[in-house]
Chimera marker file (.cmm) of the C-alpha trace (Angstrom):
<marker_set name="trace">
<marker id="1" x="100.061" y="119.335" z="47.755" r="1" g="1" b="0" radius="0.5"/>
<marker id="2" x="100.464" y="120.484" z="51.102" r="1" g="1" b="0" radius="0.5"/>
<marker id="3" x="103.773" y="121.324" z="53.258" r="1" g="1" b="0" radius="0.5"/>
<marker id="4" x="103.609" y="118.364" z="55.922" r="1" g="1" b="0" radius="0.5"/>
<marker id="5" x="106.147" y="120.229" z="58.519" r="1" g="1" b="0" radius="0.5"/>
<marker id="6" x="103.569" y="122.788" z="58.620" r="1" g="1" b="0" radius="0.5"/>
<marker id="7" x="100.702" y="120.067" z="59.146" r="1" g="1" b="0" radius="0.5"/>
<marker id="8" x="99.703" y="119.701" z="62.887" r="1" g="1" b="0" radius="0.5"/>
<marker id="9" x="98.931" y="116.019" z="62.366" r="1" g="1" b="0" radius="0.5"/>
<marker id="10" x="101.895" y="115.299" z="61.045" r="1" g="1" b="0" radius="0.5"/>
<marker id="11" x="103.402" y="116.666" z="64.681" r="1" g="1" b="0" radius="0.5"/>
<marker id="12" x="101.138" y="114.933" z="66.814" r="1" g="1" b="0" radius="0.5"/>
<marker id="13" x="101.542" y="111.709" z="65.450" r="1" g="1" b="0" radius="0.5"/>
<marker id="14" x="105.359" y="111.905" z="65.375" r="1" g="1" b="0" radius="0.5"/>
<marker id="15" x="107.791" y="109.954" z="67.632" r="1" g="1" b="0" radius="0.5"/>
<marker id="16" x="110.137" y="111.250" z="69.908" r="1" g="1" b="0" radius="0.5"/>
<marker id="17" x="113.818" y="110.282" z="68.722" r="1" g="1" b="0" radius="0.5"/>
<marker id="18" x="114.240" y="109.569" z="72.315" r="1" g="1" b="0" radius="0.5"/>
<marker id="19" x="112.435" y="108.648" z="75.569" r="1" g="1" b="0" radius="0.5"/>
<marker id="20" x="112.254" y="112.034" z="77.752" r="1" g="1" b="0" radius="0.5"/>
<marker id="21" x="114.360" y="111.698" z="81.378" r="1" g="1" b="0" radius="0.5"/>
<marker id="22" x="113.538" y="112.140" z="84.447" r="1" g="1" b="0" radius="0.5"/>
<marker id="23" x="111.876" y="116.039" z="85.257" r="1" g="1" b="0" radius="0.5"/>
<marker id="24" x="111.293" y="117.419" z="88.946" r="1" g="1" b="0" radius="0.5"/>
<marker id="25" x="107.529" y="117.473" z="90.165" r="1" g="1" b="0" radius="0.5"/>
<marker id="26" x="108.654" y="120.825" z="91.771" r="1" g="1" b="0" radius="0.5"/>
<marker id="27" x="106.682" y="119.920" z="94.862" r="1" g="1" b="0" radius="0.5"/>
<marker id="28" x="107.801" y="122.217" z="97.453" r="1" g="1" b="0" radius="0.5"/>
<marker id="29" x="108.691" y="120.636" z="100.790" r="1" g="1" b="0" radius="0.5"/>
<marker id="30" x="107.967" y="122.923" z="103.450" r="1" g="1" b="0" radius="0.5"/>
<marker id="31" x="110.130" y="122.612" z="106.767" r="1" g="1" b="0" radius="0.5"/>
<marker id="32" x="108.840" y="121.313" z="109.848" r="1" g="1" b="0" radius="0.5"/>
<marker id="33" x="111.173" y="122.646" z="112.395" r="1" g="1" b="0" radius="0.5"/>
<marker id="34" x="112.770" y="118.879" z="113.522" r="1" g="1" b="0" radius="0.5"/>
<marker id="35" x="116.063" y="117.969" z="112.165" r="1" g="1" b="0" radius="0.5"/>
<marker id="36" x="115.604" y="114.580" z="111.560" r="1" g="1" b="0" radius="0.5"/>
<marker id="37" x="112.330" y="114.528" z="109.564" r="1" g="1" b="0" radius="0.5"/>
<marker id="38" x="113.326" y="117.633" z="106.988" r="1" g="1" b="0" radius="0.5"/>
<marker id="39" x="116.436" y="115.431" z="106.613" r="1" g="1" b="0" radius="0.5"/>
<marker id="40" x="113.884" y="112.778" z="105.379" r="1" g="1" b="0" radius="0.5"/>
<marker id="41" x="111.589" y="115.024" z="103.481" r="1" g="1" b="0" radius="0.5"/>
<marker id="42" x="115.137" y="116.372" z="101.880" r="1" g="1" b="0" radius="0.5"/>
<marker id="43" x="115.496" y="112.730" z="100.801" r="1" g="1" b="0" radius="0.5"/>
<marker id="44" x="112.828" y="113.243" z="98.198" r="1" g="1" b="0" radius="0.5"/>
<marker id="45" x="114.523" y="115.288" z="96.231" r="1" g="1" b="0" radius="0.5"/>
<marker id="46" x="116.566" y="112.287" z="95.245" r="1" g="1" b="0" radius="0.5"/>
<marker id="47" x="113.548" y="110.827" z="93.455" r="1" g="1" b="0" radius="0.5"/>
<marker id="48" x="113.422" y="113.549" z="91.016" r="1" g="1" b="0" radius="0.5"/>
<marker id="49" x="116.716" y="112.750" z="89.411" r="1" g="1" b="0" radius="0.5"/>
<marker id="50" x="115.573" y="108.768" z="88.822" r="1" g="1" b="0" radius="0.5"/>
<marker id="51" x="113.575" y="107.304" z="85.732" r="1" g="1" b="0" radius="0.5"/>
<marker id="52" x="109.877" y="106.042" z="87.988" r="1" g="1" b="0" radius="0.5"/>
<marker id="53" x="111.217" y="102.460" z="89.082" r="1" g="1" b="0" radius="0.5"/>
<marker id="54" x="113.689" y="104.194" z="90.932" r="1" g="1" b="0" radius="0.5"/>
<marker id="55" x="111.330" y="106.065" z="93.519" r="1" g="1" b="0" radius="0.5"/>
<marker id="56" x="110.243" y="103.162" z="95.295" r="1" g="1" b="0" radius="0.5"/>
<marker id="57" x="113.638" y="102.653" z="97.390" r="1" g="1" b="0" radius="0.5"/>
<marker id="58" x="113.693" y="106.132" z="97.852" r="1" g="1" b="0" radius="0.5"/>
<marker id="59" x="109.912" y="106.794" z="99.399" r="1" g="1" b="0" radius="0.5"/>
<marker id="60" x="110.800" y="103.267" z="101.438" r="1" g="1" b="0" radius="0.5"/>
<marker id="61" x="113.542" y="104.752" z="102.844" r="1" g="1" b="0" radius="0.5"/>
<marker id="62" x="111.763" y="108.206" z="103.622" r="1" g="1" b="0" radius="0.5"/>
<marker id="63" x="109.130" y="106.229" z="105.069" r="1" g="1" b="0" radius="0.5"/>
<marker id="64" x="111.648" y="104.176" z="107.436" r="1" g="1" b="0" radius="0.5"/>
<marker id="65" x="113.131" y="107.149" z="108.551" r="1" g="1" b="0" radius="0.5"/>
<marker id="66" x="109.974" y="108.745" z="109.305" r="1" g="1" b="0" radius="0.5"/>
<marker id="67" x="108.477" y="105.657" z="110.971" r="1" g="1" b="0" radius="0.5"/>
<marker id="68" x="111.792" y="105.793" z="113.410" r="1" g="1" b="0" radius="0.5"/>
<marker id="69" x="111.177" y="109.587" z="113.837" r="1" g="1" b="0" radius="0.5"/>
<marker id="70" x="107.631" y="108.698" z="114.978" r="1" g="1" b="0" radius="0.5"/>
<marker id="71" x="108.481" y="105.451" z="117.059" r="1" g="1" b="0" radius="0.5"/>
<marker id="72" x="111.133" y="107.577" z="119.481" r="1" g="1" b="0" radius="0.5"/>
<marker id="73" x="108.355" y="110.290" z="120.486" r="1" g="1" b="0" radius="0.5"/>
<marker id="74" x="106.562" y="107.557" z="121.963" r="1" g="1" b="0" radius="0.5"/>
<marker id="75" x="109.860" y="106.118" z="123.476" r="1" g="1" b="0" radius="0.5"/>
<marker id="76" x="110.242" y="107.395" z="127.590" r="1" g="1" b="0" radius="0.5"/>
<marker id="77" x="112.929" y="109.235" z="128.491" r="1" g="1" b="0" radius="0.5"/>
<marker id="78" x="115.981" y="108.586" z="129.406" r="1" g="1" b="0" radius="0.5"/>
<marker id="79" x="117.046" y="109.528" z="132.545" r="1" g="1" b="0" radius="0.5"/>
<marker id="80" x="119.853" y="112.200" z="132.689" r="1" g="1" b="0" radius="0.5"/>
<marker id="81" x="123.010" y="111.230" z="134.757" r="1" g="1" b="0" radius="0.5"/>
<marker id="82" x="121.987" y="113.006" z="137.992" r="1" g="1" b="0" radius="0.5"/>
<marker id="83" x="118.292" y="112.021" z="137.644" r="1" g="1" b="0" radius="0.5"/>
<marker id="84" x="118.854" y="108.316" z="139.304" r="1" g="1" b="0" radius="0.5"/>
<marker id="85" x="119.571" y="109.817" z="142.985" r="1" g="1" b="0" radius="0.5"/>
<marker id="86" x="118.563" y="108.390" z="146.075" r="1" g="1" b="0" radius="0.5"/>
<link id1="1" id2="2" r="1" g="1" b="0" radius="0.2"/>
<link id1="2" id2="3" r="1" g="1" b="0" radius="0.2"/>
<link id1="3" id2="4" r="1" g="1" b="0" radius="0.2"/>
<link id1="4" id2="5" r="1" g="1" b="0" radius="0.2"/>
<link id1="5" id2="6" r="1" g="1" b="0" radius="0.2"/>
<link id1="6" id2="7" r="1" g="1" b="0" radius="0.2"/>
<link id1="7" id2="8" r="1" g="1" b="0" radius="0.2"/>
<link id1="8" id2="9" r="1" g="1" b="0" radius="0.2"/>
<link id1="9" id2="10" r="1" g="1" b="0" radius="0.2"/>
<link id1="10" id2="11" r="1" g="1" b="0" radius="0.2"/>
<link id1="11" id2="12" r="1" g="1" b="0" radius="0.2"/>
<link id1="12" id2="13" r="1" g="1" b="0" radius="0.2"/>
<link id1="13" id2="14" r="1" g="1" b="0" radius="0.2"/>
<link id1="14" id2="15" r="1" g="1" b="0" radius="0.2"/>
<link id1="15" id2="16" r="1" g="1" b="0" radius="0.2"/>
<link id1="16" id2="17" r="1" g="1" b="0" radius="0.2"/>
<link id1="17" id2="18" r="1" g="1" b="0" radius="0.2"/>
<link id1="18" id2="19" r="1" g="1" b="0" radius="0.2"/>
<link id1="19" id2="20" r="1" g="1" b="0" radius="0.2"/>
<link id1="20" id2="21" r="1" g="1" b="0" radius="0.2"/>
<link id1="21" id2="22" r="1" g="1" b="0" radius="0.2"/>
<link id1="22" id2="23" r="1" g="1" b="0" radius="0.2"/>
<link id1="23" id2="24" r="1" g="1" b="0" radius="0.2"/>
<link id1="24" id2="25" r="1" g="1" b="0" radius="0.2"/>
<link id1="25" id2="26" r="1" g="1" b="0" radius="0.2"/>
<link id1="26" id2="27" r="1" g="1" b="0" radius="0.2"/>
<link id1="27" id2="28" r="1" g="1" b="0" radius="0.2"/>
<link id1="28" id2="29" r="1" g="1" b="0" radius="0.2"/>
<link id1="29" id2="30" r="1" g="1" b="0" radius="0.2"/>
<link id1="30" id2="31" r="1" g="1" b="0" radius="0.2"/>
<link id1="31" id2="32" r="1" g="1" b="0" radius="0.2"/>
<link id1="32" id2="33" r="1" g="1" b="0" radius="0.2"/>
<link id1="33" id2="34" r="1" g="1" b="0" radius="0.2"/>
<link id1="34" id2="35" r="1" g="1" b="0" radius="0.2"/>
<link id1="35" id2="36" r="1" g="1" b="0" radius="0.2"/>
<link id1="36" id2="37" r="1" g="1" b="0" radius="0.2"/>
<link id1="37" id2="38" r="1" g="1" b="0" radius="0.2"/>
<link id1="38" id2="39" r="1" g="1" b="0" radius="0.2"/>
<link id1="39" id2="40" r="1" g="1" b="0" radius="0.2"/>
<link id1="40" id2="41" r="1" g="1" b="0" radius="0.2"/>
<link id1="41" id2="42" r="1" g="1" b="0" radius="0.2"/>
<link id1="42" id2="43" r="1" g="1" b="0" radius="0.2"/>
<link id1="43" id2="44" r="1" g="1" b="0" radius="0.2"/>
<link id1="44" id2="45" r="1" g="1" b="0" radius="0.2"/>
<link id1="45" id2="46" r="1" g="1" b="0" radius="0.2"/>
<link id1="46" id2="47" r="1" g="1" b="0" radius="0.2"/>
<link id1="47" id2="48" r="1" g="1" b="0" radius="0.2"/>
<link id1="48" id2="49" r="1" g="1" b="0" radius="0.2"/>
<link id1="49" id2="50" r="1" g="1" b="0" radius="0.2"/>
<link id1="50" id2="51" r="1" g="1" b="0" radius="0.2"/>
<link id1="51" id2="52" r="1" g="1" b="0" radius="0.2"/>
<link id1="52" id2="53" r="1" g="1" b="0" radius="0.2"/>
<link id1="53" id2="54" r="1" g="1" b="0" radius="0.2"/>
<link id1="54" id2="55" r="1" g="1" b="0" radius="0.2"/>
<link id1="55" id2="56" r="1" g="1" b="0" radius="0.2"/>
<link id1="56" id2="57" r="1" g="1" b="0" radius="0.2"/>
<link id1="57" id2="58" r="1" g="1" b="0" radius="0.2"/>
<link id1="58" id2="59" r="1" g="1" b="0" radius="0.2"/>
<link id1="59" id2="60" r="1" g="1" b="0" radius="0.2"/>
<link id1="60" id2="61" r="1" g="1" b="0" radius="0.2"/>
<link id1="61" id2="62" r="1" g="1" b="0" radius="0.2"/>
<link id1="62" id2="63" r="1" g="1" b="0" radius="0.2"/>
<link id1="63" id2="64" r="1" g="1" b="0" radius="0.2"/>
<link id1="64" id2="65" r="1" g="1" b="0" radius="0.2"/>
<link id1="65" id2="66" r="1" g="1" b="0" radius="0.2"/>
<link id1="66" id2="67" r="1" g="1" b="0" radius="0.2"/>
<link id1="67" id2="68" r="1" g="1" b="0" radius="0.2"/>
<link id1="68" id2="69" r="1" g="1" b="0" radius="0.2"/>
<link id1="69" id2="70" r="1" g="1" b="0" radius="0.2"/>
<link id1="70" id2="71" r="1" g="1" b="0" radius="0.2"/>
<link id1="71" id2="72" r="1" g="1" b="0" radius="0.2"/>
<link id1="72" id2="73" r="1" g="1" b="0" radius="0.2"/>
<link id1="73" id2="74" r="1" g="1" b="0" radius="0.2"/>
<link id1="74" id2="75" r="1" g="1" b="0" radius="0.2"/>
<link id1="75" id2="76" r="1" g="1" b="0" radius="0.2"/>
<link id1="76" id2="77" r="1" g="1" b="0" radius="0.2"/>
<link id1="77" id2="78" r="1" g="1" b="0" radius="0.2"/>
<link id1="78" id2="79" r="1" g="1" b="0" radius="0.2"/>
<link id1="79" id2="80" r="1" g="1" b="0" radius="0.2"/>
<link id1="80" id2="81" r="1" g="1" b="0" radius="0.2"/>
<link id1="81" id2="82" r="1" g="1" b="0" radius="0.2"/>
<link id1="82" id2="83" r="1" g="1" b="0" radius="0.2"/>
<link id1="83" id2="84" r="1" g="1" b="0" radius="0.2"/>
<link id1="84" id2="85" r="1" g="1" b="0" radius="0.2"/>
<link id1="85" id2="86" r="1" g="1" b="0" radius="0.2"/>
</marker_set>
């Protein structure tokens, strides 16, 4: 007879008493130098705390944000109170 703790089949073919949680990807996020979109990038953390069906509202709402980052570049100026002058 043989010990079946000590069996590596025995192991592998074992179920986990419980579904694992959520783990961080540790991808690192490296700063771009504007305000608003490391705010957004920030926001990604918050998908490494939820279970996978959770990290859809989160990258849509990164990718809004970003979008509106993107949108007021192309925007023109506004003109500065002593800029209208006749």
């Amino acid at each position: 007879m043989t010990d079946e703790a000590a069996d590596p089949r025995v192991d592998a073919c074992a179920e986990p008493a419980e579904p694992a949680g959520p783990v961080a990807l540790g991808v690192v996020r490296t700063p771009t130098g504007h305000a608003g979109v490391d705010a957004h990038l920030a926001r990604l953390a918050d998908a490494d705390h939820l279970a996978a069906d959770g990290h859809v509202e989160v990258y849509e709402d990164v990718h809004r944000g970003l979008r509106e980052a993107l949108t007021a570049l192309d925007a023109p100026p506004v003109p500065g109170p002593y800029e209208n002058r006749s």
